[in-house]
N, C-alpha and C positions, 0 to 999 in steps of 0.2 A: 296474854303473853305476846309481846312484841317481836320473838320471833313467828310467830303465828301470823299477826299483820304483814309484816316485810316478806311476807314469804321466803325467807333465808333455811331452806330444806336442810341445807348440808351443816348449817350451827343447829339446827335441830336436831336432827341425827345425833351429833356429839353431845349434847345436851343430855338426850335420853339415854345415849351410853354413860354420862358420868353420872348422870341421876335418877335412877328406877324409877323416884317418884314422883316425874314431873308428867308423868302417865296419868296421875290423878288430873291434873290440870288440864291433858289434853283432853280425859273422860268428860270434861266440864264443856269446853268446845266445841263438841261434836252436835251441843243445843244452841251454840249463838246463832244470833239473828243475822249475820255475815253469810255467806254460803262460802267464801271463800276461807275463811276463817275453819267454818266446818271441814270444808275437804281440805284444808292442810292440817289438821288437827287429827282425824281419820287416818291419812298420810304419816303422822308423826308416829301414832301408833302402829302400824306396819310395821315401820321402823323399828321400834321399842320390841314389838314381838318377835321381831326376825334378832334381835340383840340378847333379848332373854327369852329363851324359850318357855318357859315354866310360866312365866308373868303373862305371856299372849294365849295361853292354854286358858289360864284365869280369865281373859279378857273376854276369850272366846263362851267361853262357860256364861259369863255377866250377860254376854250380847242376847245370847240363845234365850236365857230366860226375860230381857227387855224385848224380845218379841213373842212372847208368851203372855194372853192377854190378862192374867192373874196378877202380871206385875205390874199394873196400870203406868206402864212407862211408853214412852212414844217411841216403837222400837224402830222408825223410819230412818232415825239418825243412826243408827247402831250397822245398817247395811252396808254403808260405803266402809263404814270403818272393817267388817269383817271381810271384803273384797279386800281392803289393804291389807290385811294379816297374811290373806291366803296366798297372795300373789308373792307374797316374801317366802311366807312357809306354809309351802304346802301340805307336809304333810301334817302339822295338828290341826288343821285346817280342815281336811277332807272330811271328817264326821259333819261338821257345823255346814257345807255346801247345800245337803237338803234344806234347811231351814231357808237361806236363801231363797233357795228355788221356791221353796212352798210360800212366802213371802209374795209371791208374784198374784197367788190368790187370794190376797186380802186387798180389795178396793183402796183402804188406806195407804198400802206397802207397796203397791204395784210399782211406782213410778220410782222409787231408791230402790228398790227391788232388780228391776231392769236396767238399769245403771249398774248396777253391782254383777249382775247376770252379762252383761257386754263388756266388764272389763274383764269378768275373768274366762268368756270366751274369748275374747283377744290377747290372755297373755296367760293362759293353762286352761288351757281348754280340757285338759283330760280330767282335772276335778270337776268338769259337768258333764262326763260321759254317763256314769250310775243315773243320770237325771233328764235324760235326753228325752224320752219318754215324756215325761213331768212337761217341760219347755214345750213342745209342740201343743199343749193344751193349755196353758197358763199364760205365752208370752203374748203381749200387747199388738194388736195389727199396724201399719203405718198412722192409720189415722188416727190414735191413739197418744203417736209422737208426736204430730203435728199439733194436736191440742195443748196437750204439756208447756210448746214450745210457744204457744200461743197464752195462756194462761202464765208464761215470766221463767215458767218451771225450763231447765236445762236437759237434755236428753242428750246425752255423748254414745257414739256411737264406738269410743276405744275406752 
């Protein structure tokens, strides 16, 4: 989707307000090989879930079991995008926050894991108070970042 490359957030927005199903599209993006492509895509869906409620409930439901390892999907892409649902709407959000968290102890999940865990300590931090417990055993030390960022991988700390 070209607006996906352009980065044009605010024609995306409208976009998924006039068309429910271009949620399928962004579901497809959230595996390109772009990272930026990815996290505006992730981004779209927030969006789409904070516009229909009932549709980002669904989303959230798909994401849970793509990191479920029975549904041999690569559920690393599916973390930013539930950080962006949650940060719109929090509350059908707050059930799926564990998964997140518990995310942080799979070797594989770790690093979109912590990403997902930092933005939504910086922008509702109260969906990760039930979890706080969880985080102080699971989350990554500095040197952990420093490696990420060393290895191409991006570590944002908002």
């Amino acid at each position: 989707m070209e607006l996906l490359r352009n980065g044009d957030m605010e024609a995306l927005a409208a976009f998924t307000l006039e068309r429910r199903g271009a949620v399928r599209h962004l579901l497809g993006r959230l595996w390109d090989a772009d990272a930026e492509v990815r996290e505006r895509a992730a981004e779209g869906i927030g969006v789409a879930a904070a516009q229909h409620p009932n549709l980002g409930l669904e989303l959230l439901r798909r994401f849970d079991w793509a990191l479920n390892d029975e549904s041999a999907t690569n559920g690393a892409a599916v973390l930013g995008a539930m950080a962006a649902v949650a940060v719109r709407s929090p509350e059908i959000s707050r059930p799926f926050v564990g998964r997140i968290v518990a995310a942080l102890g799979d070797p594989g999940l770790r690093e979109p894991a912590s990403r997902a865990v930092d933005r939504l300590e910086a922008q509702c931090p109260e969906l990760l108070e039930p979890h706080r417990g969880e985080l102080i055993d699971e989350r990554p030390a500095g040197d952990a970042k420093d490696e990420a960022r060393e290895r191409g991988g991006r570590w944002d700390e908002n």
